[in-house]
Backbone as JSON Lines, residues from 0, in Angstrom:
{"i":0,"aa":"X","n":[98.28,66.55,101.98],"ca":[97.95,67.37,100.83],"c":[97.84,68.83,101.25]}
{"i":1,"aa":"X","n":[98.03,69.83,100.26],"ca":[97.85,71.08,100.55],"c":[96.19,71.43,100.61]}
{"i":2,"aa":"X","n":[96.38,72.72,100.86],"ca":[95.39,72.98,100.95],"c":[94.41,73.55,99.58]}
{"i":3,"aa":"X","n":[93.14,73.74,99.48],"ca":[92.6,74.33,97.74],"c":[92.37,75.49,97.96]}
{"i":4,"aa":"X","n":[93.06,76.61,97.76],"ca":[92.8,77.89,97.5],"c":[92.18,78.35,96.16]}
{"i":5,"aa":"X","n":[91.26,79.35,96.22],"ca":[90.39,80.18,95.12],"c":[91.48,81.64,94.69]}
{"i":6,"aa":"X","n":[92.07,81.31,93.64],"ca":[93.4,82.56,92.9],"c":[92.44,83.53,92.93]}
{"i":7,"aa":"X","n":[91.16,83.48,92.32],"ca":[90.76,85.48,92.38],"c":[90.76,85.58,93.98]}
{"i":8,"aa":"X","n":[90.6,84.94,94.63],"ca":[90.24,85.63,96.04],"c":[91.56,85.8,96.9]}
{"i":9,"aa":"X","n":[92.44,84.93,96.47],"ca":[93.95,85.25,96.92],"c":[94.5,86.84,96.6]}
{"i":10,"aa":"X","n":[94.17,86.98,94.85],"ca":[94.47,88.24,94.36],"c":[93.79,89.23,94.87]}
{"i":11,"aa":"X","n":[92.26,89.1,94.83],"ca":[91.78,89.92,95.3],"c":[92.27,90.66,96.98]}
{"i":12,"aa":"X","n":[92.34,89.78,97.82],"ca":[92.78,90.27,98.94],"c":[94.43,90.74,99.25]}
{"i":13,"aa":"X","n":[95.45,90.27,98.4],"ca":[96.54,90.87,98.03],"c":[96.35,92.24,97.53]}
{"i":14,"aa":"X","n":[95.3,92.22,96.52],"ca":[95.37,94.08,95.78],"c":[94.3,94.51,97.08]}
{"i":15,"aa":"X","n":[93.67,94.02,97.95],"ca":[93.16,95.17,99.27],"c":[94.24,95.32,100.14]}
{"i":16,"aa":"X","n":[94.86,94.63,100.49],"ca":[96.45,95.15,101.48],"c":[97.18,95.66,100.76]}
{"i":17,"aa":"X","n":[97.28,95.79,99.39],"ca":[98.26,96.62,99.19],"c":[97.78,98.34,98.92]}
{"i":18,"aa":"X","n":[96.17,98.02,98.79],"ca":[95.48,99.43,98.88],"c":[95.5,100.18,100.08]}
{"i":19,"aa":"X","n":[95.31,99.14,101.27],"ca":[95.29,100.05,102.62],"c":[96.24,99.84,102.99]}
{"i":20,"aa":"X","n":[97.78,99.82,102.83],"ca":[98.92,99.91,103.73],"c":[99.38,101.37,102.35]}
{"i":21,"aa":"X","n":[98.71,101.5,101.1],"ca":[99.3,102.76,100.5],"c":[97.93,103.93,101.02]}
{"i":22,"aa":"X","n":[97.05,103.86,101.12],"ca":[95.78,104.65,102.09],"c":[96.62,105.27,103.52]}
{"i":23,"aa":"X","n":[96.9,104.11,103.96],"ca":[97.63,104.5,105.59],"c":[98.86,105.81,105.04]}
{"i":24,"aa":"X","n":[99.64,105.31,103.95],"ca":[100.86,106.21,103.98],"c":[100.32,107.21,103.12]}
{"i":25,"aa":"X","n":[98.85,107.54,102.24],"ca":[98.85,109.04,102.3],"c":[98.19,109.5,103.35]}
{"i":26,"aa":"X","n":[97.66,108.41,104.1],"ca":[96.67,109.86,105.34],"c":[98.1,110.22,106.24]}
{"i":27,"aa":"X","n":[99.13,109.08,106.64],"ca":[100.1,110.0,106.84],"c":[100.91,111.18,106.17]}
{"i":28,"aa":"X","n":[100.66,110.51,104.83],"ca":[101.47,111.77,104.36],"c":[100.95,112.88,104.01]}
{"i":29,"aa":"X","n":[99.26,113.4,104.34],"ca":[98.99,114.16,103.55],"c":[97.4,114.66,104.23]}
{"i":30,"aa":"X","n":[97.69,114.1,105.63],"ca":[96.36,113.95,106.18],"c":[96.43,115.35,107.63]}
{"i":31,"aa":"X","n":[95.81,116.01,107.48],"ca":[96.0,116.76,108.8],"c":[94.35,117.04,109.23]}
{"i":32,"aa":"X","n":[93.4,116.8,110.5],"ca":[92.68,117.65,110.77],"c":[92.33,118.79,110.55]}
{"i":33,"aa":"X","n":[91.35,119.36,110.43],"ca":[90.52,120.61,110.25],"c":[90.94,121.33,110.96]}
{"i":34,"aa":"X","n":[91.35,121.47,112.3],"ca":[91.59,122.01,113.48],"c":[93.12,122.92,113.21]}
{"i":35,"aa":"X","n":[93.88,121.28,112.96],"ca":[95.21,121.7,112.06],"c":[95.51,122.74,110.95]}
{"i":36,"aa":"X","n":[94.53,122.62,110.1],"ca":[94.23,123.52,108.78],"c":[94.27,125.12,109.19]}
{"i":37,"aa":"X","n":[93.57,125.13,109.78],"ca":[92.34,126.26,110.5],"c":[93.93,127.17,110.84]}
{"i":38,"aa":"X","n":[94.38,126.23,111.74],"ca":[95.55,127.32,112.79],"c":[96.88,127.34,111.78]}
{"i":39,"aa":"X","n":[97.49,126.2,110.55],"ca":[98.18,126.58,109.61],"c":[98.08,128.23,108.93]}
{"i":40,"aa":"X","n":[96.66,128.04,109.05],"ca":[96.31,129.14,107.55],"c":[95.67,130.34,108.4]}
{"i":41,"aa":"X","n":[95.8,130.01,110.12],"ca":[95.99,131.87,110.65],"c":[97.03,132.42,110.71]}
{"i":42,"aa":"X","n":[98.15,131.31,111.05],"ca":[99.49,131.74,110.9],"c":[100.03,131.88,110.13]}
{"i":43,"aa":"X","n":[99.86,131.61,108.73],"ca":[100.25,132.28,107.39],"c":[99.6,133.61,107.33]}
{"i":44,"aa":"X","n":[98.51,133.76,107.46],"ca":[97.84,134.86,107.4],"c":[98.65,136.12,108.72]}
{"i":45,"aa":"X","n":[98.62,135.5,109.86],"ca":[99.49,136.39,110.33],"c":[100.42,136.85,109.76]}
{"i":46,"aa":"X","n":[101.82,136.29,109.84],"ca":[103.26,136.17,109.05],"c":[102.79,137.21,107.57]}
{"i":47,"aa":"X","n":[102.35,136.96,107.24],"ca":[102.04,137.95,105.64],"c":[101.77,138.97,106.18]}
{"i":48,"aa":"X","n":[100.76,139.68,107.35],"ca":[100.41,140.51,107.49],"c":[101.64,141.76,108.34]}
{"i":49,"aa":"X","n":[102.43,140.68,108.99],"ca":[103.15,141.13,109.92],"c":[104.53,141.83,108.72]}
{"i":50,"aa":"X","n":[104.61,140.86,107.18],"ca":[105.73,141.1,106.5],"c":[104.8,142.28,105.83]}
{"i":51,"aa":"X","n":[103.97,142.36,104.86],"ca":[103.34,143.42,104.84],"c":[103.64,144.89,105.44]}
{"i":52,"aa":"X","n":[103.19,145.08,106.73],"ca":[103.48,145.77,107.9],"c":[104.83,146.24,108.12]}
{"i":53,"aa":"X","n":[106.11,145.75,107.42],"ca":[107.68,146.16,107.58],"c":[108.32,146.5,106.03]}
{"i":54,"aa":"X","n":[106.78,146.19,105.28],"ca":[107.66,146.35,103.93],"c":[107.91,148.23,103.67]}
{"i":55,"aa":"X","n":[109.26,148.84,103.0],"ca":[109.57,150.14,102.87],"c":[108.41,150.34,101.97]}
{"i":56,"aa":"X","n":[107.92,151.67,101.89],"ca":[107.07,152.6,100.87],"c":[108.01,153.54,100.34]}
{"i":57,"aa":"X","n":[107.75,153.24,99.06],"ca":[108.86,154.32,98.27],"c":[107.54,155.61,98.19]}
């Protein structure tokens, strides 16, 4: 004989793997450290300052 499985708890743990394998692909997709942030947004800040700095003055 098979075995007796409980359907909410089948479902239930089907809709948690399908929550954390889509969790995993936004912290990949969308996940960066603080550290990361920090040095993105000096180097924008540079780069602007540097284009700034070459733009003509009429």
């Amino acid at each position: 004989m098979s075995e007796i499985i409980n359907l909410r708890k089948a479902r239930k743990t089907k809709a948690r793997a399908i929550k954390q394998s889509k969790a995993e692909q936004n912290r990949i997709k969308f996940g960066q450290n603080k550290e990361n942030r920090k040095k993105d947004a000096l180097l924008k800040s540079l780069k602007e300052k540097q284009l700034d700095a070459h733009k003509i003055k009429d």
